[in-house]
C-alpha positions as CSV (number, residue, x, y, z in Angstrom):
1,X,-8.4,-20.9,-27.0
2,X,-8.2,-18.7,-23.9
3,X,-9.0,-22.2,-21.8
4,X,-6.0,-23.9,-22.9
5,X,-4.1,-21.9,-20.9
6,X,-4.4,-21.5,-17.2
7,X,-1.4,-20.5,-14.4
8,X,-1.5,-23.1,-12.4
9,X,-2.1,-25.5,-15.0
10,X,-0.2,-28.5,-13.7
11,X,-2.2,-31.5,-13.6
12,X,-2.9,-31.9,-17.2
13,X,-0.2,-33.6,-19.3
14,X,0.9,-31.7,-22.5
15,X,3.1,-33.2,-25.1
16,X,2.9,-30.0,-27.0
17,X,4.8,-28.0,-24.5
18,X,8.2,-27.9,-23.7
19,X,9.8,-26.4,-20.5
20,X,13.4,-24.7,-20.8
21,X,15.5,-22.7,-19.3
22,X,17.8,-19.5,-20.2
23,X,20.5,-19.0,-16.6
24,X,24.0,-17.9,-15.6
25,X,25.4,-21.3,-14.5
26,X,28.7,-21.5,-15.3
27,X,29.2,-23.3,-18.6
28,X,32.9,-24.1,-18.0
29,X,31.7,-26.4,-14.6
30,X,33.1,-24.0,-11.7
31,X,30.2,-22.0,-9.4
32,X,30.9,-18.9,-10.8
33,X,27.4,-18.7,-11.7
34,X,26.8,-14.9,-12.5
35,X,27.3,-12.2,-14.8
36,X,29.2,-9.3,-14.1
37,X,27.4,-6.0,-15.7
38,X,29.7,-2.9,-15.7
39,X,28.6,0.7,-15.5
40,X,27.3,1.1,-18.7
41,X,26.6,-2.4,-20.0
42,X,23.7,-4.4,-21.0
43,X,23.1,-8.1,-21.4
44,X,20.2,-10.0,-23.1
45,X,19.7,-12.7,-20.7
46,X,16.7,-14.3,-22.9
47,X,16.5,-14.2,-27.0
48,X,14.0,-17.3,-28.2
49,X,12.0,-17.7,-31.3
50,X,8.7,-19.0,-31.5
51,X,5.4,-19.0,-29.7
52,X,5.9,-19.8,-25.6
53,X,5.7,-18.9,-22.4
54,X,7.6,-17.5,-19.5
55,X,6.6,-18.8,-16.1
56,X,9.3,-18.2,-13.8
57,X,11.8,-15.2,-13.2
58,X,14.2,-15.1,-10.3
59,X,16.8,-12.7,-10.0
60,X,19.6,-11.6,-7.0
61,X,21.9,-9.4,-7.6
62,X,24.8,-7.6,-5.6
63,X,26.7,-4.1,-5.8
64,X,28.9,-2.1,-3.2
65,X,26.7,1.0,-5.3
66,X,23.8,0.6,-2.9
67,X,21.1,2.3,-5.7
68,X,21.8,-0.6,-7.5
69,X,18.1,-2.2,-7.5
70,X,17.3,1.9,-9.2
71,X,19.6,2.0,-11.3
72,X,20.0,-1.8,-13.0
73,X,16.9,-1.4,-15.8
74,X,14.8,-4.4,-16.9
75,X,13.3,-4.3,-20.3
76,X,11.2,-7.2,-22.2
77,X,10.1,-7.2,-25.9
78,X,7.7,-9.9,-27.0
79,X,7.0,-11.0,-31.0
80,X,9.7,-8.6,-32.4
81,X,8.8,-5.2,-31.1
82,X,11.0,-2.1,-30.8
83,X,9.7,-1.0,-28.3
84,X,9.5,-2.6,-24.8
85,X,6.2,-4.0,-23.2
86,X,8.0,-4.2,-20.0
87,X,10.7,-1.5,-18.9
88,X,11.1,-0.8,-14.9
89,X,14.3,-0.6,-12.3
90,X,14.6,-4.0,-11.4
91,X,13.9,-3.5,-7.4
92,X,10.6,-2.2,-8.6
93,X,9.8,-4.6,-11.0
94,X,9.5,-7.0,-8.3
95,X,7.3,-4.9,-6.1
96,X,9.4,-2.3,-3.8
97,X,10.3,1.2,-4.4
98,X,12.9,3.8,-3.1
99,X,16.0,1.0,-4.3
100,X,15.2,-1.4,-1.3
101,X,15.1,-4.5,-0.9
102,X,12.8,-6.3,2.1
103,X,11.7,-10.2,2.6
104,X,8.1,-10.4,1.4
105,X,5.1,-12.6,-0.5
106,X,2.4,-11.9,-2.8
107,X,1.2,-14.6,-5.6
108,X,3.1,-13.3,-8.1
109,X,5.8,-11.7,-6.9
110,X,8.4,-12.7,-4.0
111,X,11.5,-10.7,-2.1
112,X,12.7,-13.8,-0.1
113,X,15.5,-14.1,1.8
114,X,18.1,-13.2,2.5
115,X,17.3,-9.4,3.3
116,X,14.6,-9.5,0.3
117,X,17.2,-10.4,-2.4
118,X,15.9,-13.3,-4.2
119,X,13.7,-11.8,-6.6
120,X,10.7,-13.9,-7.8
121,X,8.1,-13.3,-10.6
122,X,5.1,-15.7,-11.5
123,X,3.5,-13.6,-13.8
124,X,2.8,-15.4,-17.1
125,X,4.1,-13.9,-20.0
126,X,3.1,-15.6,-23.3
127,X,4.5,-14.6,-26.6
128,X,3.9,-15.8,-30.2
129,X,7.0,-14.7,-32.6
130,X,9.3,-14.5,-29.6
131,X,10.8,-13.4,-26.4
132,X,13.9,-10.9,-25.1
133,X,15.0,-9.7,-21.8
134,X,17.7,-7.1,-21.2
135,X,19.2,-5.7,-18.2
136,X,21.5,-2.8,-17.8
137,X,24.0,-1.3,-15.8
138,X,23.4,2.2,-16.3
139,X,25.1,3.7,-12.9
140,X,27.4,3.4,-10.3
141,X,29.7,0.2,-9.3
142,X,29.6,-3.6,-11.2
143,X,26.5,-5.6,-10.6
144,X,26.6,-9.4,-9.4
145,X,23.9,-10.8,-11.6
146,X,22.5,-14.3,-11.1
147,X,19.3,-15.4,-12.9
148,X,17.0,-18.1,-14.3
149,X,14.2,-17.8,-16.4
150,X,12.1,-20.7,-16.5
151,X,10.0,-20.7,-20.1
152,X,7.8,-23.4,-22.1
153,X,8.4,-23.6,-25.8
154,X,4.9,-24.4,-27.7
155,X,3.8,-26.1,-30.9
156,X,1.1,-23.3,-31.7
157,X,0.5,-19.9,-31.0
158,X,-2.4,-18.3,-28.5
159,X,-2.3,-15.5,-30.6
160,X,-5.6,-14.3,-27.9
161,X,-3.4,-13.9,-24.9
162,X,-2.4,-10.6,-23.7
163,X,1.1,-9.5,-23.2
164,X,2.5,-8.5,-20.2
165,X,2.8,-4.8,-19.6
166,X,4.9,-2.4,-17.0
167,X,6.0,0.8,-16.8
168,X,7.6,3.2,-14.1
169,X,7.0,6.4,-12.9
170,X,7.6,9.3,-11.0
171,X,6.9,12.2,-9.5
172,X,9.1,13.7,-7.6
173,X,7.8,16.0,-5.5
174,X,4.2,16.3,-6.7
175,X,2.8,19.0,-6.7
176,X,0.4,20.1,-3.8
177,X,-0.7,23.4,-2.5
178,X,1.0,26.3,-1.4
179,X,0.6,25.8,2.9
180,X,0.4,29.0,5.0
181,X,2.7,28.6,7.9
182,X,-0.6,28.7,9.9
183,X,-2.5,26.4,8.5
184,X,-3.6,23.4,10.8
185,X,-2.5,19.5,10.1
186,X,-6.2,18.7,10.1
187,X,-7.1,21.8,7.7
188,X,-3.8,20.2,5.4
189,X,-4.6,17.2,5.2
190,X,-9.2,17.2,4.9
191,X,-10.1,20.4,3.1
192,X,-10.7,21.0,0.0
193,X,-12.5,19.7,-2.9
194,X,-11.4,17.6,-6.3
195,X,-13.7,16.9,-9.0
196,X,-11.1,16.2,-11.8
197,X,-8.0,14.0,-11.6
198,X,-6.1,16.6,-13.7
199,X,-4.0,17.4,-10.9
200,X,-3.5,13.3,-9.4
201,X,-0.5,11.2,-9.8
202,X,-0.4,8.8,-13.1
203,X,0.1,5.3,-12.3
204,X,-0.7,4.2,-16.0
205,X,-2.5,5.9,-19.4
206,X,-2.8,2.9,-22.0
207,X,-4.0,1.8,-25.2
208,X,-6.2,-1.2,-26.9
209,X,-7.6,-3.9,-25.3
210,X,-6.6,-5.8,-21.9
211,X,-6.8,-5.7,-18.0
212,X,-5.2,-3.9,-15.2
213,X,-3.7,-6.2,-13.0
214,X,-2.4,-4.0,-10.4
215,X,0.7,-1.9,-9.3
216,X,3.1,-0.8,-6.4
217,X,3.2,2.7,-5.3
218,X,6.1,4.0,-3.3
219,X,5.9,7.5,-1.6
220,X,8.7,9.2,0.0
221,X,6.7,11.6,2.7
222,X,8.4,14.9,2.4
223,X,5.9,17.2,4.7
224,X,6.5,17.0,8.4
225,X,3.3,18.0,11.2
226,X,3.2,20.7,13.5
227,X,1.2,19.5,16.1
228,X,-1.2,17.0,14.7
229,X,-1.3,13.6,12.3
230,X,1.4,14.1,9.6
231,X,-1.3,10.7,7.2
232,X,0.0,11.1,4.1
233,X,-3.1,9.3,2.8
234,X,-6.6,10.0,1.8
235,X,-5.8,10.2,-2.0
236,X,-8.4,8.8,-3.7
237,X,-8.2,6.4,-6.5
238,X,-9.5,6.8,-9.9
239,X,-9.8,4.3,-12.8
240,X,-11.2,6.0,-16.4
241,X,-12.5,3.3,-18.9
242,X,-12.9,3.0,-22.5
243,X,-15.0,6.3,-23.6
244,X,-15.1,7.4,-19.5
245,X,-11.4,8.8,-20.4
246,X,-11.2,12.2,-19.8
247,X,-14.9,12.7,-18.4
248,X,-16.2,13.1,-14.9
249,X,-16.6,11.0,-12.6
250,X,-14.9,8.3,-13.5
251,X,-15.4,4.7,-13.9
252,X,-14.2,3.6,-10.5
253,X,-13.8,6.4,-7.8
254,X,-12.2,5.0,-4.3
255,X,-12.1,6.2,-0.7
256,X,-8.6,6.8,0.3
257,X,-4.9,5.5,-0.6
258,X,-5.0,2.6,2.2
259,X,-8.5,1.9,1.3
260,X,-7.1,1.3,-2.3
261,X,-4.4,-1.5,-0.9
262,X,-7.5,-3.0,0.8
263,X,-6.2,-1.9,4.3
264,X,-7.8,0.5,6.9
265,X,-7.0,3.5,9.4
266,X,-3.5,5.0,8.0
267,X,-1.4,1.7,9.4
268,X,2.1,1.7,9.6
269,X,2.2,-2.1,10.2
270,X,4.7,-4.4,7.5
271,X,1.9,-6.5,6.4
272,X,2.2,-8.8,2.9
273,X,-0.7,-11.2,1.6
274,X,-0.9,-13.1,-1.5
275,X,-3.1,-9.7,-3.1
276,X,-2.0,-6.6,-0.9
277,X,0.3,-5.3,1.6
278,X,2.2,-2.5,2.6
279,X,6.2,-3.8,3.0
280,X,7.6,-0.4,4.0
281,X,6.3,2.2,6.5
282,X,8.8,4.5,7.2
283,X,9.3,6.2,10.4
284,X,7.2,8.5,13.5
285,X,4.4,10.6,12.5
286,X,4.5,8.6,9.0
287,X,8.0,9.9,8.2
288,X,10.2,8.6,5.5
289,X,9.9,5.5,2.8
290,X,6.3,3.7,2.6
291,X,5.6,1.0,-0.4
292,X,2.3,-0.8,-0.9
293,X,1.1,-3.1,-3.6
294,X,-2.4,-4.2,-5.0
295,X,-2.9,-6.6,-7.3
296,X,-6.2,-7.1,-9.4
297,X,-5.3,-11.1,-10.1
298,X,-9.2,-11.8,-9.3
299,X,-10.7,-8.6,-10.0
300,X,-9.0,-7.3,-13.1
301,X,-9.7,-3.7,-14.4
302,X,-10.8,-4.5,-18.0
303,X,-10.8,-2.1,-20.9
304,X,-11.9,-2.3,-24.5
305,X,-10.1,0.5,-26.1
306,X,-8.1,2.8,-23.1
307,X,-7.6,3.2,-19.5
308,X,-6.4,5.3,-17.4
309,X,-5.3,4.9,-13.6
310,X,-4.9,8.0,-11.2
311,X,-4.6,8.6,-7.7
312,X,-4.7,12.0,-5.7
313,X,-1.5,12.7,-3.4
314,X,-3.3,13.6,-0.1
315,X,-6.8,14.3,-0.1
316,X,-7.6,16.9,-3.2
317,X,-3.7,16.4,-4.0
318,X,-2.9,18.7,-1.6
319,X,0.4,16.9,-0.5
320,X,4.3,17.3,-2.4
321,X,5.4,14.3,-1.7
322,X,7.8,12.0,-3.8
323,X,5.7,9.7,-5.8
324,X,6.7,6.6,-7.7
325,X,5.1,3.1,-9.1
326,X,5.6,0.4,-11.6
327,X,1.7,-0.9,-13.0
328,X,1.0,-3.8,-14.3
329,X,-1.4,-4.9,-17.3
330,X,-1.6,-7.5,-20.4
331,X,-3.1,-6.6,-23.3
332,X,-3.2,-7.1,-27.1
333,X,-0.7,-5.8,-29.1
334,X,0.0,-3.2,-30.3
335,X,0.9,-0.7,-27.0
336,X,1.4,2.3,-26.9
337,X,4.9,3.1,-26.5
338,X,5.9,4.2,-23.0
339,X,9.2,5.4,-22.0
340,X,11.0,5.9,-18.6
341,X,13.2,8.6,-17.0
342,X,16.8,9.0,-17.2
343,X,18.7,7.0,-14.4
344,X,19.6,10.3,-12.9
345,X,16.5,11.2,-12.3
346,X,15.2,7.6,-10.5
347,X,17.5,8.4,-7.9
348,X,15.7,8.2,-4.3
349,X,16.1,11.6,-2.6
350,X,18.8,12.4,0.0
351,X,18.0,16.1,0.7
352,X,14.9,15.4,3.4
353,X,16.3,14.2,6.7
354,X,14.4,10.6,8.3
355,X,12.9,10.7,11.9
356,X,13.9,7.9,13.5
357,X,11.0,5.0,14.1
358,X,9.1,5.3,17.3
């Protein structure tokens, strides 16, 4: 039953689970306590049978290749799939874009020091038939990999739990409108009408039954103003439900990207809070690398059959900016498979010169 089960679930005493551990301590006694993943290598870090739980992920890692947290993949397959529930570049899988790393907290997910590298998840992932974790090395330079992965073995099966979901994306540049070299920054960035999220940015299209539980979106602003505000924001957010897919309006309609991350006023303040926060913010006249994350842990986006979450890139998507995001969801299985793009192509850009920071 769903109220066996809770996350923070440490005050009763249970003799039917069983906590474990799956690490890269060194087995022979020295403190060489890492893997070493070549260019091209994977490793299963975590292959157990049986109904469980993961609780506890924490990850660093070190490369002289400095796309390293892009380009070393994560996957996770629960009860025997093929196909992964969970596949994402391991710097965004724990909640920051554009292959950075940067000293944060939310519940479920930490980048602690030092510089952001001690990657923490507390997401709980239950499985029934089993559980496996891969990484791999598919560019550049050998990765450093320490882990542990904290899990409870279980007598019984809560075959009723959802299953962890996430997926990455990106679009790189989006695709906005065509600007006349005349054209005011405040005519850019206000005009214009949208009354369909054909044209917005995909954070995640899934189906069955589950809940959104929230995402990170990082944009790389690619646009620079001419004499005005260069706010990338004002993209609205758009959540279709169940039979709402594909009609207009949709179930949930927001008021702007920064009103989505529950902030206010196109800030360019690091700010992290157990929920929200915004843990990059690039450079003058909102220039460069920005990453924000929501997360739904007390107001979960539930669907009975199919959901799909949008937002625009600019107000009426008028903006070409470089878009990416990992979301995250539980649901019953089956998924819908979901794949991701080649490593080539998860690259952060280098062809846009950065304005130095005020």
């Amino acid at each position: 039953m769903m109220n066996d089960f809770a996350w923070f679930d440490f005050v009763r005493i249970q003799d039917r689970r069983h906590t474990q551990r799956s690490s890269s301590w060194d087995s022979t006694g020295g403190n060489r306590d890492r893997l070493n993943i070549a260019e091209g290598e994977s490793y299963t870090l975590l292959e157990v049978d049986g109904p469980g739980c993961i609780t506890h992920i924490w990850f660093t890692c070190h490369s002289i290749y400095p796309l390293f947290l892009r380009t070393l993949l994560l996957r996770i397959y629960w009860d025997g799939e093929e196909s992964p529930s969970v596949i994402a570049p391991v710097g965004d899988f724990f909640g920051v874009g554009h292959a950075t790393a940067v000293t944060y907290s939310a519940l479920p997910m930490v980048m602690a020091p030092r510089d952001g590298l001690g990657l923490n998840c507390y997401l709980p992932m239950p499985f029934s038939k089993g559980a496996r974790i891969v990484v791999s090395n598919e560019f550049g330079s050998d990765v450093r990999l320490y882990y542990n992965i904290d899990y409870e073995r279980w007598d019984a099966p809560q075959d009723s739990l959802g299953r962890l979901h996430a997926c990455w994306r990106r679009e790189n540049p989006t695709v906005g409108i065509q600007e006349p070299a005349e054209m005011a920054d405040a005519t850019y960035r206000s005009a214009g009408t949208n009354t369909s999220d054909a044209g917005n940015y995909l954070l995640l299209e899934a189906e069955g039954q589950g809940q959104y539980i929230g995402c990170n979106l990082n944009i790389h602003t690619l646009r620079r103003g001419k004499s005005a505000s260069n706010w990338y924001g004002e993209g609205d957010e758009m959540i279709f439900i169940d039979d709402d897919v594909g009609r207009w309006p949709p179930t949930l309609h927001g008021t702007g990207t920064e009103d989505y991350f529950n902030t206010a006023w196109a800030p360019q303040q690091k700010f992290s809070s157990p929920f929200f926060g915004l843990t990059l913010t690039g450079g003058a006249d909102w220039s460069g690398f920005y990453s924000w994350y929501r997360w739904h842990l007390l107001d979960p986006v539930r669907f009975s059959s199919s959901i799909r979450v949008t937002i625009e890139h600019g107000h009426a998507n008028r903006r070409s900016d470089d878009f990416s995001s990992t979301a995250y969801w539980y649901q019953l299985e089956p998924h819908r498979p979901f794949g991701i793009l080649p490593v080539e192509a998860r690259f952060p850009r280098a062809d846009f010169p950065e304005l130095p920071a005020k």
